[in-house]
Every structure is written in C-alpha cells, then in structure tokens.
C-alpha positions as CSV (number, residue, x, y, z in Angstrom):
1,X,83.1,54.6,115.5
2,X,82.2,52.7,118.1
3,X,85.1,51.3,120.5
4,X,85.2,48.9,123.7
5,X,88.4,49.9,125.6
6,X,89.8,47.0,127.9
7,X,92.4,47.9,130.4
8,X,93.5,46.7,134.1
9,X,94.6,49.8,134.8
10,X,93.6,53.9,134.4
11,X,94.4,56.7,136.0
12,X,93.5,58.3,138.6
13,X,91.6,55.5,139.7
14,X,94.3,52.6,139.6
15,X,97.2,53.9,138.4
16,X,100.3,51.8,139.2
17,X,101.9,52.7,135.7
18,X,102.1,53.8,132.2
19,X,99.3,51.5,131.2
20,X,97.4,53.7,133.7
21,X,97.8,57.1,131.9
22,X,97.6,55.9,128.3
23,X,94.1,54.5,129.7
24,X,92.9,57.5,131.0
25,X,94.1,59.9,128.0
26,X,93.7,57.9,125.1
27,X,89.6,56.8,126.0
28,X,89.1,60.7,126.0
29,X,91.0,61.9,123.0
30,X,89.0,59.4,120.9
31,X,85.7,60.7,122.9
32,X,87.0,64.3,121.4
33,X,87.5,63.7,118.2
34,X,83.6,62.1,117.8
35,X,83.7,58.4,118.7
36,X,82.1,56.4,120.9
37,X,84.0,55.1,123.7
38,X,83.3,52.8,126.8
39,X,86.5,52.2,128.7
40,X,86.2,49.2,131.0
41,X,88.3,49.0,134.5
42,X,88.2,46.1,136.8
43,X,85.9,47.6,140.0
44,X,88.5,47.2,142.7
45,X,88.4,48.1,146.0
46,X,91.4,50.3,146.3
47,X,89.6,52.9,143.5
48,X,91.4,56.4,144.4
49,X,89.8,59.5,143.6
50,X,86.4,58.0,142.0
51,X,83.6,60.4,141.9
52,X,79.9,58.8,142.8
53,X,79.9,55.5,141.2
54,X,76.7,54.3,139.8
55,X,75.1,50.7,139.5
56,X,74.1,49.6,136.2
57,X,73.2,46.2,136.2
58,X,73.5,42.9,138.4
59,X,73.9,39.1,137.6
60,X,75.0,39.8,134.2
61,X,76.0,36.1,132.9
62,X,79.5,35.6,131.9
63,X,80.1,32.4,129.5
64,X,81.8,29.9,130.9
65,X,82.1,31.6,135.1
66,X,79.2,32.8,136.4
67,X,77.8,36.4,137.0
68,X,79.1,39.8,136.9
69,X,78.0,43.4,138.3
70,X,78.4,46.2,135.9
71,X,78.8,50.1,137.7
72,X,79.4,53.1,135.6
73,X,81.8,56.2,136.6
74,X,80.1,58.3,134.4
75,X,81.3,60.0,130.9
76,X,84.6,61.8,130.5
77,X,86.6,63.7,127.5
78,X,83.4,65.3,125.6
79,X,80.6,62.9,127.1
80,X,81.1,60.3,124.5
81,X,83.2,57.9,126.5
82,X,82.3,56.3,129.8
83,X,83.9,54.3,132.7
84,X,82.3,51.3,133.3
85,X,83.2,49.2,136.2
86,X,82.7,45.4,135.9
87,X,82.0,44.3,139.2
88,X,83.6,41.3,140.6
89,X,84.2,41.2,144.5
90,X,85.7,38.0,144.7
91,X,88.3,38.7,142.0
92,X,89.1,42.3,142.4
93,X,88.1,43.0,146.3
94,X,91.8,42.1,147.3
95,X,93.1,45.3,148.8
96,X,95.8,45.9,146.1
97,X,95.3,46.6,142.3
98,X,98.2,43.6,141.6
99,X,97.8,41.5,145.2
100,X,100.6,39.0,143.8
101,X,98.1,36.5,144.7
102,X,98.9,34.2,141.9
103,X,95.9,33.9,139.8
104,X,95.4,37.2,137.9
105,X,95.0,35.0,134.9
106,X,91.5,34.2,136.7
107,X,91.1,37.6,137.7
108,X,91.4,39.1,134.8
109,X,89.7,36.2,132.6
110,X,87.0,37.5,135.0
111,X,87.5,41.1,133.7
112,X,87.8,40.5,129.9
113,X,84.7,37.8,129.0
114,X,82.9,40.2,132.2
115,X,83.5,43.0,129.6
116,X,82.0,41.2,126.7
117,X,79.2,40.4,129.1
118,X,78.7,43.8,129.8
119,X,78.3,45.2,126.0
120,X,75.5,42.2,125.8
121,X,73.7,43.6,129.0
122,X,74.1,46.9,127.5
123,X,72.8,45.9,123.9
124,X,75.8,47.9,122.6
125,X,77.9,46.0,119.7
126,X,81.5,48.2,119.4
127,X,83.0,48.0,116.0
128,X,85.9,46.8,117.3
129,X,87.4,45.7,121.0
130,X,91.0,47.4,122.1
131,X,92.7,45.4,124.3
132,X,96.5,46.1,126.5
133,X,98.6,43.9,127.6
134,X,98.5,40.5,129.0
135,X,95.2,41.0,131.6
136,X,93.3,41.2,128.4
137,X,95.3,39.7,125.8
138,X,92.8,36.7,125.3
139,X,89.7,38.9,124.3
140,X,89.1,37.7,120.8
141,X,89.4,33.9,122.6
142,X,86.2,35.1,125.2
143,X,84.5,37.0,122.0
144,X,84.4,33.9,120.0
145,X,83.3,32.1,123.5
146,X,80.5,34.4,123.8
147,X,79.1,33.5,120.2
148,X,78.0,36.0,117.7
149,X,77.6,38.8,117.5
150,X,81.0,39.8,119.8
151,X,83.0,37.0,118.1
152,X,82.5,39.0,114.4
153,X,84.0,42.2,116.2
154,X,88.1,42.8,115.3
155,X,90.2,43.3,118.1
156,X,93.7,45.5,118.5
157,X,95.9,44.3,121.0
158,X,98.2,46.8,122.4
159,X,101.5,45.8,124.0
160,X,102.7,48.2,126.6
161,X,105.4,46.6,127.7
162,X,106.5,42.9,126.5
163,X,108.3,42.0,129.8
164,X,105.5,41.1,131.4
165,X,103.3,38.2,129.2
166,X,101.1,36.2,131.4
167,X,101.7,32.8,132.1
168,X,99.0,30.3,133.4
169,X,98.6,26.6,134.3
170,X,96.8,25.5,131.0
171,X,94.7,23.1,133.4
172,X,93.2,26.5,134.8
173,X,91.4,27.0,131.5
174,X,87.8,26.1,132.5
175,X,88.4,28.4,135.5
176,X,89.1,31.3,133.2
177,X,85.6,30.4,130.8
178,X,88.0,28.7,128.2
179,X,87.3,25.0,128.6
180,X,88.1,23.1,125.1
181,X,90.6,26.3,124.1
182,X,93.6,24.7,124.4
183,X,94.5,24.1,121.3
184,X,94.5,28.5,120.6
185,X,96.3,28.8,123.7
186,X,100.2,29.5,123.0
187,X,102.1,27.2,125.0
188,X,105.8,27.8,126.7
189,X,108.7,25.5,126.9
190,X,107.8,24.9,130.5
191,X,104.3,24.1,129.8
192,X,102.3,26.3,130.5
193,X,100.1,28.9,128.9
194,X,101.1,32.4,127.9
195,X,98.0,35.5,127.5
196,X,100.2,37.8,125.8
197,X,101.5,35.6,122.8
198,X,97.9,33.8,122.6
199,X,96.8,37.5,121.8
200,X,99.1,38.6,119.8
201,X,98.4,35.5,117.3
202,X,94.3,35.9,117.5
203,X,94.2,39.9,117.7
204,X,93.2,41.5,114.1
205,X,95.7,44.0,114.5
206,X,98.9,44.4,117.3
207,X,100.2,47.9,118.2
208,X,103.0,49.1,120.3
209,X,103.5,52.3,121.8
210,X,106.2,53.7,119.9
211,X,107.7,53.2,116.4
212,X,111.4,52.1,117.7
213,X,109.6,49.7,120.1
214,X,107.8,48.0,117.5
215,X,111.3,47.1,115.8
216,X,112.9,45.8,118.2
217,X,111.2,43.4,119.7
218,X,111.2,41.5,116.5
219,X,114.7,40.9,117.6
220,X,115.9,38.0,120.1
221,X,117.5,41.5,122.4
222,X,114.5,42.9,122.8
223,X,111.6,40.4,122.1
224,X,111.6,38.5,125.4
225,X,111.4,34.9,123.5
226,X,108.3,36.2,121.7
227,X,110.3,37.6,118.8
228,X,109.5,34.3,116.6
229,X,105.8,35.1,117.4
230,X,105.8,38.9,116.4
231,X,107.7,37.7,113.5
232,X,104.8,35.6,112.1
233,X,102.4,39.1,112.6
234,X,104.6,41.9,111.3
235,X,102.6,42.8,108.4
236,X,100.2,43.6,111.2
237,X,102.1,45.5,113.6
238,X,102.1,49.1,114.2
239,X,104.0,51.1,116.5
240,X,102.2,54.3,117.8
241,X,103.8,57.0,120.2
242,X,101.9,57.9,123.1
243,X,101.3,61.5,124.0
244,X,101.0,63.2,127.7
245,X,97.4,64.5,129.1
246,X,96.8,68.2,129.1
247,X,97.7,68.4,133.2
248,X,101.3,67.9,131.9
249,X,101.8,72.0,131.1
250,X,103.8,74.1,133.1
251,X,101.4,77.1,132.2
252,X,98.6,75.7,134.4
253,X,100.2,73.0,136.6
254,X,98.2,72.9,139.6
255,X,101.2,71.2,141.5
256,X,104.1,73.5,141.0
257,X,104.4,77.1,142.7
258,X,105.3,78.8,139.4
259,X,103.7,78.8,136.5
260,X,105.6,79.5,132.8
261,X,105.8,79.0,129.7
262,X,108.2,78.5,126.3
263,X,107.9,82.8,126.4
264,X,109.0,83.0,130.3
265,X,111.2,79.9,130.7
266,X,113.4,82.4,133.7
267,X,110.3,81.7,135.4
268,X,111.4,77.8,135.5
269,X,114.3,78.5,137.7
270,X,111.8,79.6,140.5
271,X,110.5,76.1,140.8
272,X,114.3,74.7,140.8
273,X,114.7,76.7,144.3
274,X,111.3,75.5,145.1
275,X,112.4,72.0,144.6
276,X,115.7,72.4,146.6
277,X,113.6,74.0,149.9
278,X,111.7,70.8,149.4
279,X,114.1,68.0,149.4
280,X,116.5,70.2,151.8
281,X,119.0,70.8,148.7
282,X,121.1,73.3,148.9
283,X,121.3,76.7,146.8
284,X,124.6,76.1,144.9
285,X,125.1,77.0,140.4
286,X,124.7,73.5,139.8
287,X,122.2,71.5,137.7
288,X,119.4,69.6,139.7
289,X,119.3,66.0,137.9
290,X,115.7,64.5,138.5
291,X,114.7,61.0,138.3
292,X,110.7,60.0,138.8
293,X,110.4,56.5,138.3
294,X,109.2,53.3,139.0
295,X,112.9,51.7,140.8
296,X,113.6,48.5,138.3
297,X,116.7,47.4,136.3
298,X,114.5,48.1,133.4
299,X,115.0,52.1,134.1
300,X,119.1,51.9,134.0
301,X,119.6,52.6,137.7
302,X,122.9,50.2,138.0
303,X,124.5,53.1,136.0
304,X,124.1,55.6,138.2
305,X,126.8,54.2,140.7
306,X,129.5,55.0,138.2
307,X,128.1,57.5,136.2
308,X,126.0,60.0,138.1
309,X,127.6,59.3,142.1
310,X,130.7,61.1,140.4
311,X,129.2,64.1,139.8
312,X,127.7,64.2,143.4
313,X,130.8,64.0,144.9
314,X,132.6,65.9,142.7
315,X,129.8,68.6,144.0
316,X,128.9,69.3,139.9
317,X,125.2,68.3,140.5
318,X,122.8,67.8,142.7
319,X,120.3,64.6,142.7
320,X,116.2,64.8,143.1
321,X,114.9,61.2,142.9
322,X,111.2,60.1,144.0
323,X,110.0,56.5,143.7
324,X,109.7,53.4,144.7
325,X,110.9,49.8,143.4
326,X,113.9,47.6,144.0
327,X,115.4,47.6,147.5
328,X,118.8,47.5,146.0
329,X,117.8,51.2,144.1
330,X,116.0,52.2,147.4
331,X,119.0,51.7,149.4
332,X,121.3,53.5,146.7
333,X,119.3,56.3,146.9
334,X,119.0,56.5,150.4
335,X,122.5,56.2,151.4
336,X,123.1,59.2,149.2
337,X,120.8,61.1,150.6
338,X,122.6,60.5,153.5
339,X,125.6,60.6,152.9
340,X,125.6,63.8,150.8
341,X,122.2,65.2,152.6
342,X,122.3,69.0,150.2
343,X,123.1,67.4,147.3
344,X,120.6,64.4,147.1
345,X,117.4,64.1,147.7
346,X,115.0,61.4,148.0
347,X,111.4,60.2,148.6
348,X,110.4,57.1,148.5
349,X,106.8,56.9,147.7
350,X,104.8,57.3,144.7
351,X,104.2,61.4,145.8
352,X,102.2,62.9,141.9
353,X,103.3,66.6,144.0
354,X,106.5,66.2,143.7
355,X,106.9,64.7,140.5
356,X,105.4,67.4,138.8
357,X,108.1,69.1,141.0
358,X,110.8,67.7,139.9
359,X,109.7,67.8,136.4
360,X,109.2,71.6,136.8
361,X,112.6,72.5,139.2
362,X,115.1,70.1,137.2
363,X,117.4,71.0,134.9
364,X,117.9,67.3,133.4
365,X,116.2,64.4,133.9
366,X,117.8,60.9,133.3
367,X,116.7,58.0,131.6
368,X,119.6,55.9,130.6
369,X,116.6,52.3,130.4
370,X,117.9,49.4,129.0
371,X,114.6,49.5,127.2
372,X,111.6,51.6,127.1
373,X,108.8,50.4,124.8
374,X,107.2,54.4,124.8
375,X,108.2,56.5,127.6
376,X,106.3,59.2,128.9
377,X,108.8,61.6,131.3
378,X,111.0,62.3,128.7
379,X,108.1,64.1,126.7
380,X,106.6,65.4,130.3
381,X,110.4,67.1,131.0
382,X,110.9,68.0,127.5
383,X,107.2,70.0,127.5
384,X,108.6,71.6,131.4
385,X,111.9,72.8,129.4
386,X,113.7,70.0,131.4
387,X,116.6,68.4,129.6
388,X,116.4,64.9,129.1
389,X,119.3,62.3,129.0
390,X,118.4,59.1,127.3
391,X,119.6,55.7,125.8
392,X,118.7,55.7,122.1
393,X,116.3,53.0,122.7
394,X,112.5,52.4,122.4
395,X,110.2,55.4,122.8
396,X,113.0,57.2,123.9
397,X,115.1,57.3,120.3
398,X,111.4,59.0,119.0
399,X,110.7,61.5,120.8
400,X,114.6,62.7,122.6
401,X,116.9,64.5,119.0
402,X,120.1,64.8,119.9
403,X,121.5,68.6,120.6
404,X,123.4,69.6,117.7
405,X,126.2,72.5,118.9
406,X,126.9,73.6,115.4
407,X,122.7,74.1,114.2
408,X,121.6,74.4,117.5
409,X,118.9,72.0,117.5
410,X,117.8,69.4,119.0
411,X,115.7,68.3,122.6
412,X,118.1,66.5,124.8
413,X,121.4,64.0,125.0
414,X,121.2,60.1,123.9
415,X,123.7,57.5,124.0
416,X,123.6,53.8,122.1
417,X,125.6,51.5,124.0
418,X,123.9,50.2,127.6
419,X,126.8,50.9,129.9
420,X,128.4,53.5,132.4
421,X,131.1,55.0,129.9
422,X,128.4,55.9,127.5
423,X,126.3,57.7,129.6
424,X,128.7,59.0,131.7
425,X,129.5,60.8,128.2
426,X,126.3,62.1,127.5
427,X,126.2,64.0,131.0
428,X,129.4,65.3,130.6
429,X,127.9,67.1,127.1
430,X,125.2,68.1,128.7
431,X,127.0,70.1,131.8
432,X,129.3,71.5,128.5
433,X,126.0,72.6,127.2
434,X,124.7,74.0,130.9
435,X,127.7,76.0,131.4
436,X,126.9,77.7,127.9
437,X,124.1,80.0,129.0
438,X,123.3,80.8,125.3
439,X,123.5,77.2,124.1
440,X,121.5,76.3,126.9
441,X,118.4,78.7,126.4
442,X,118.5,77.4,122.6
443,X,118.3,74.3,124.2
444,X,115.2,75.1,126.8
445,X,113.5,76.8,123.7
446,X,113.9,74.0,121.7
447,X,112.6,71.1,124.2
448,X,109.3,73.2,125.1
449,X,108.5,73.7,121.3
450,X,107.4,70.1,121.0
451,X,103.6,68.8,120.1
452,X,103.3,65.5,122.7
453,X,99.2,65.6,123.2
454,X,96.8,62.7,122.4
455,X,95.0,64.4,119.2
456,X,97.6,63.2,116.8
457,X,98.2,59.7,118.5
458,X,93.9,59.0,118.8
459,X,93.9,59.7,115.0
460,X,96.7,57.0,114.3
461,X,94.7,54.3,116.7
462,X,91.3,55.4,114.8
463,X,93.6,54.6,111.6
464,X,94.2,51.2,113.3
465,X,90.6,50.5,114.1
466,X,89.7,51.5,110.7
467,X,92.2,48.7,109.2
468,X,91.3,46.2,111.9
469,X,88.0,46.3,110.9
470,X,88.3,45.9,106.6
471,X,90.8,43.3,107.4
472,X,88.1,41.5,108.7
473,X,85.2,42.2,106.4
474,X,88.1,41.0,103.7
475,X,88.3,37.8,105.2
476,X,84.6,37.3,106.1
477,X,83.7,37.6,102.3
C-alpha cells in the first residue's frame, strides 16, 4: 500500500509533542511491515538533528498559492518510507516550529495542498492521504482543489488531541488556496472557520489514538463543542492506541547509566541513586515520584498542591519533575525545589536525558490528566518497571489495569473522579503496595511484561486504510 503521511510535527526533527513521536514511529512501522510510505514535515528552520538534507525539486506549483520547494531527508524504518520536506521559507522560516504568529492556518494550508503538490511533482499517486490534527485537517478540501487524480484518493484524519481545532477568518480562504470553499468549511458560533471539524466531516475515515478517547469525546465533557460533529461520523470512527519507539527499553537505553531488564529489575534501583546525585536528592527509603511533562492544566498539576506537597512534607517521597509549561506549574515546582531542596527536584527545560532518567530512577510516575486522548509515559514507565498513577481517563484507562492485592495483577493505580481526594487515595495504595516488598516486585514484574511497540498499532492503521479505501470504491460505483 501506498501511504502519503501529513504531519506538522516528527521527531527528532520538530518535536514539540506527542504528535511528534507518533510521526516518527508510526511512518517506520508501516515502512516494516511492507508499505510504502512518504512522510511529509513542513522544512522549518529550527530542524534539530537532520542528517544531510537533499533537494528534490523547485517551483513546484501549488493550486490556488504559488510555488513550493520539495527536499528529501532520506528513507527510514526498512527504506520504504521517506522524509520529504516541503519547502516554504516564507511560511516555515520563522525561528520556532509554532511562532504564535497568528496565521498557521496559512502556514499550514501552505504545507497540506504543498504536499499534494509534491506527490504530482513526484508522479506518485498514494492509495490513500493520512492526515493529524488541525494543520492538516483540510487535506481532502486541497485534494479535490487539486483535481483528479488526488481528489479520488481517501483520506484518514487522525485526531491527536481535540483541544486544539483550528480556527480561521473564513475571509482568509483564497489565502490558504480555498477560494469558493466556503460552503465545506465548518463554521463556529463566532464566525469563523474551524480546520479540525471541516476535516472530520470531509475525511473517509477519523481515528483517535486510543479506544477510551474515541468515546468520550462523543460526549459534551470531553468533546470540546465538537461532540455534535463526531456524532454525525461515528460509524466511521476508530480509536487506535499508540505504541512507544524501540529507544524506549531499559535494556539498551543509551541515556541511563544502567541498563536492565524484566529478569534484573534490582538493577533499576541503580538508576534511582543515579537520578537523586542528579537532581541533588537525597539517599533516604522513600519512593522517587517522577513527572515529565508538558506543564498544562490538561496534565492534572492543580492536584498536586493537596495531594502530592503532603507527602513531601511529610518526608514519605521525594519529587523528580522536568518540563516546561504554565508559569503557575513552573513556579509550583520551583518553590518546592526550594523549599524542600533533597526532596524535590526540578528542571525546567525540555532535557530527553533526564527524562529517560527519570523514567528509569522513579519508582512512580504520576498522571492524574483531566484528559489524555493516548498517552505515551505511562506505557514508557510501565516498559522501565516504573509504577504509574493515573486518572481512568483516555489512553490512560487502556493501557494502566488497576493492581489487584488479592490476584496480584495488574500495572499501576487509577482513580475516576478529577479531584485531590481521589488521587490523594490512589498514592496512598500505592506507598501500601511500596512498603510490601513482595507485592511490589509482583508489581515491577507485572508493568515490564507489557507489549507497547508500533507493530500491532501499524497493522490496525493498515486496517483503517484498507476500509478508507473500499468505502470509497463503494461510493464511486
């Protein structure tokens, strides 16, 4: 099969968030398992990490804008899929992958009918376009632009996180190669345009990235006022759990000091005094709670002020926390680290070392989001032995199963209900379980026996594709 991959972001080369590792992992597991992939990145300026980058083409004409560049990174996974750049200074020369400038809905209008340019330059038809999130949400609107043949091809939308949905002036529509659209655009109530619903009404086929995700936001809770719309497609939505990249293994992590595995899991208290000497923690028989993340009210972090500053003064844990986000969350966790400089620590910067650190030293690592569409640290700490702490929510309520003391089973602790009480709870059963040397190797053992990589996950998208694409032939006929 061949696939056209669309995504603002992928890792290593601009990775800001989850979007970024899914489009780095999932472009290679389908590359693996025999298809034919071209994964298509905006060519910013800020690329990190990009080997020799190769031109391609020039003046490639984009319907409805002007001219595009087209670059190549080269092939990755098994040679079968390759980077290609779409090249765009004005739009994506900005200094910043997300420059808050206030027109990504140009920029990235840029980047989407750019990448349909691109497969003409190329003379490479996929059998079917996967788009993610908003930036590229309006691909089967810049297909049909473009005339045949790309406007015959199907096209999955993948929704990575519904909080952020693109809105636009709808007047901006001959800037973004859509003049005459309007009436496929999905307006608001304020007026204006939104990507994200607009492609989940023209996309063959919309997917989320986990099962639990994909229920909920058919619900006014969880469906940021676009539950009505995801309503009108449920028959064609899917919810598929990501999986975690092969560097995410504790038996070859190039980041922590020592290595282990399910078989050597004493070895995993090595790193724990690794990660103390690093964040100047102290050596005292208490759990490390860890906490990489992005700093937003999505993660849960106005808990922590009733539920996990206890502990720390109550000297029953120590704290490990890198990331940045919020100021109010910065200055949280920087005034603890002050205040209680052995028993938290913090970093504020986006530092990959130390997060494979923490994953590795931590005993648990806390996740109490008010929602989480997939979630990938709970399945990195899980595969490290590390012991998550979740709300039952999204991703998380698929891939955390409650410990059971009486089977001894299960991979970590989750609570329902979004406030302090609840998952004040949930950590006091997990220190229960801690102090229970027996229960808590069961525990460790349990956590470190799960399957989280891509192979599985690339066969349920290939499943999507194939659907995507008979839907269509169906309605052709």
């Amino acid at each position: 099969m061949k696939i056209a991959f669309l995504a603002a972001e992928m890792a290593p080369y601009a990775h800001v968030g989850g979007l970024g590792d899914v489009s780095r992992w999932l472009p290679a597991a389908l590359a693996r398992g025999g298809d034919e992939v071209a994964a298509f990145l905006p060519h910013y300026d800020v690329l990190q990490g990009a080997p020799d980058i190769t031109r391609v083409a020039d003046g490639i004409p984009v319907t409805g804008l002007g001219t595009v560049g087209l670059s190549t990174l080269g092939p990755v996974g098994d040679g079968r899929a390759t980077i290609y750049l779409i090249d765009a200074p004005e739009m994506f020369g900005r200094g910043a992958v997300y420059p808050m400038d206030g027109d990504d809905h140009i920029r990235y209008a840029w980047f989407t009918a750019g990448c349909v340019a691109a497969c003409a330059a190329l003379d490479w038809v996929p059998d079917v376009f996967h788009a993610n999130d908003f930036h590229t949400a309006m691909l089967p609107l810049h297909a049909v632009a473009a005339g045949m043949p790309w406007a015959s091809v199907p096209t999955i939308l993948t929704i990575h996180n519904l909080a952020f949905q693109g809105h636009f002036p709808l007047k901006d529509l001959p800037r973004m190669g859509l003049e005459g659209r309007q009436v496929l655009v999905v307006p608001t109530e304020t007026g204006t345009g939104n990507a994200l619903a607009t492609g989940i009404l023209a996309a063959d086929l919309v997917t989320t990235v986990s099962p639990t995700y994909a229920r909920e936001i058919l619900t006014p809770e969880q469906g940021m006022g676009l539950d009505g719309v995801l309503i009108e497609r449920e028959a064609d939505l899917v919810g598929i759990l990501n999986g975690i990249g092969d560097e995410w293994n504790p038996a070859a992590d190039l980041w922590i000091p020592y290595l282990y595995d399910r078989e050597s899991i004493d070895t995993k208290w090595r790193n724990r005094d690794a990660l103390r000497e690093e964040l100047g923690l102290a050596a005292e028989p208490v759990p490390v709670l860890g906490v990489v993340s992005r700093l937003t009210d999505q993660k849960g972090f106005e808990l922590f002020e009733e539920s996990v500053v206890p502990l720390i003064e109550s000297r029953r844990a120590q704290l490990a926390v890198v990331g940045t986000g919020a100021e109010e969350f910065e200055d949280l966790f920087t005034a603890l680290a002050e205040q209680h400089p052995e028993w938290v620590g913090y970093r504020k910067a986006f530092d990959i070392g130390l997060g494979h650190l923490i994953e590795a030293g931590s005993d648990f690592f806390l996740m109490p989001s008010r929602f989480e569409p997939c979630g990938l640290n709970q399945m990195y700490s899980m595969a490290y032995g590390t012991i998550p702490v979740v709300r039952r929510t999204g991703g998380l309520n698929d891939t955390v199963v409650p410990w059971d003391w009486e089977a001894r089973t299960g991979t970590g602790f989750s609570f329902d209900d979004y406030d302090a009480a609840s998952f004040t709870a949930s950590l006091e059963e997990a220190l229960t379980v801690f102090a229970d040397r027996k229960a808590w190797r069961a525990l460790v053992h349990n956590a470190m026996a799960g399957d989280w990589s891509w192979a599985p996950r690339a066969a349920e998208y290939r499943a999507a594709y194939g659907r995507a694409i008979s839907e269509r032939a169906i309605r052709s006929v």
